[in-house]
ZAFIPA-761223 format. One record per residue: y, x, z negated of N, C-alpha, C, CB in turn; residue in three letters. Coordinates in steps of 0.05 Angstrom, whole numbers, plus 5000, padded with zeros to 4 digits. Atoms other than C-alpha are relative to their C-alpha. Glycine has a CB too. Layout:
N
YXZYXZYXZYXZALA/...
end
This chain:
69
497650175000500050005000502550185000500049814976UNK/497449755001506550305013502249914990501050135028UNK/496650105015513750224974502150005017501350204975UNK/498250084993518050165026500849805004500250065010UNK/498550264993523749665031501450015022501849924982UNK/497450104981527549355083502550194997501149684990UNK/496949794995534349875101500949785023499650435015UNK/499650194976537549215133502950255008500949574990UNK/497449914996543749395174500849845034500050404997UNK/499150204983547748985230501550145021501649804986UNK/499449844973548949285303503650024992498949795036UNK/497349904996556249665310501049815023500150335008UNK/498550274971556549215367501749694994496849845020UNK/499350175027557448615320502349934999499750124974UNK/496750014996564448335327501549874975500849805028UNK/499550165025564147985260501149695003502150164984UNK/499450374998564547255289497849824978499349865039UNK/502450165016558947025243496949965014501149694996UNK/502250084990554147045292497550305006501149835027UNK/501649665005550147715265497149935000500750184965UNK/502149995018543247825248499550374997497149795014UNK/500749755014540748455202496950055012500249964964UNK/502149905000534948885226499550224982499550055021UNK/500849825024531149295171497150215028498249734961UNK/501949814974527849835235498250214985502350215025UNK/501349815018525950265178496549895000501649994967UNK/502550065007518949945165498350015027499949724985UNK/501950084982516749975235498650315007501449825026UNK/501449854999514050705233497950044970501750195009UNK/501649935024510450595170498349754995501850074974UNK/501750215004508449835169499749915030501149774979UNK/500350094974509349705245501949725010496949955001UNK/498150134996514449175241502549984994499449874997UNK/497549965003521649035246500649704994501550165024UNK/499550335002523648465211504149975002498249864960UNK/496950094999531348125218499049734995502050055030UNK/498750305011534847575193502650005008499949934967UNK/497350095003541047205188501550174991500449794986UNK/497949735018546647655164502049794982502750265027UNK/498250195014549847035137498249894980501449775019UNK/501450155019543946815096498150204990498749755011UNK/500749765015541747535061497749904990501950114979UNK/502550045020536847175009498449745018501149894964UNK/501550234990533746675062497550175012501849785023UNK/502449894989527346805105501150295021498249735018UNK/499849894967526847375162497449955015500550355003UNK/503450124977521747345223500250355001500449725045UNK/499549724999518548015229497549995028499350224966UNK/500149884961517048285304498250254993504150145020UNK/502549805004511048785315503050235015495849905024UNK/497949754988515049415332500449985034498350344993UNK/500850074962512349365413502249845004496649815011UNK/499250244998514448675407503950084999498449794974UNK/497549994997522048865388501750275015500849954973UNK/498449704968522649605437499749845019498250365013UNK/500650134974520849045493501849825003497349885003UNK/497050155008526848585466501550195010500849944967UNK/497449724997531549195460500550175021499650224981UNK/498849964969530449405528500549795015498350165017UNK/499150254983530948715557503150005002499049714986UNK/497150035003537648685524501050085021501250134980UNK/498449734983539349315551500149995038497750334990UNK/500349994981537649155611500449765026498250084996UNK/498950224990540748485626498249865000501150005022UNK/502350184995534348055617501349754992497250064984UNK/498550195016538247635576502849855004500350144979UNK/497150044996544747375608501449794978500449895030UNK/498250125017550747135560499849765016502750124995UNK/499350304991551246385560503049844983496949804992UNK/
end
């Protein structure tokens, strides 16, 4: 079993309109997932993403998969 916690922290990109969420990336070389949440709701749930699962997000981003609506 291992003692690490969540190191949340909220992209520099982030414009501070309220519409954040916190990723804790730390756990995904040790437990394999990256969990995020709300940045507005700290003590509520997060959903946690297999590591794969969120480098396959994070290049989508990156890569326009995703167009602003």
């Amino acid at each position: 079993m291992t003692t690490d916690s969540p190191r949340w922290f909220t992209s520099s990109y982030s414009d501070n309109g309220g519409q954040c969420v916190e990723v804790a990336a730390n756990l995904a070389p040790t437990q394999g997932v990256v969990p995020v949440r709300d940045s507005k709701d700290r003590s509520g749930p997060s959903l946690a993403f297999t590591a794969e699962a969120w480098t396959a997000f994070v290049s989508g981003v990156r890569e326009g998969d995703f167009p602003a609506v």
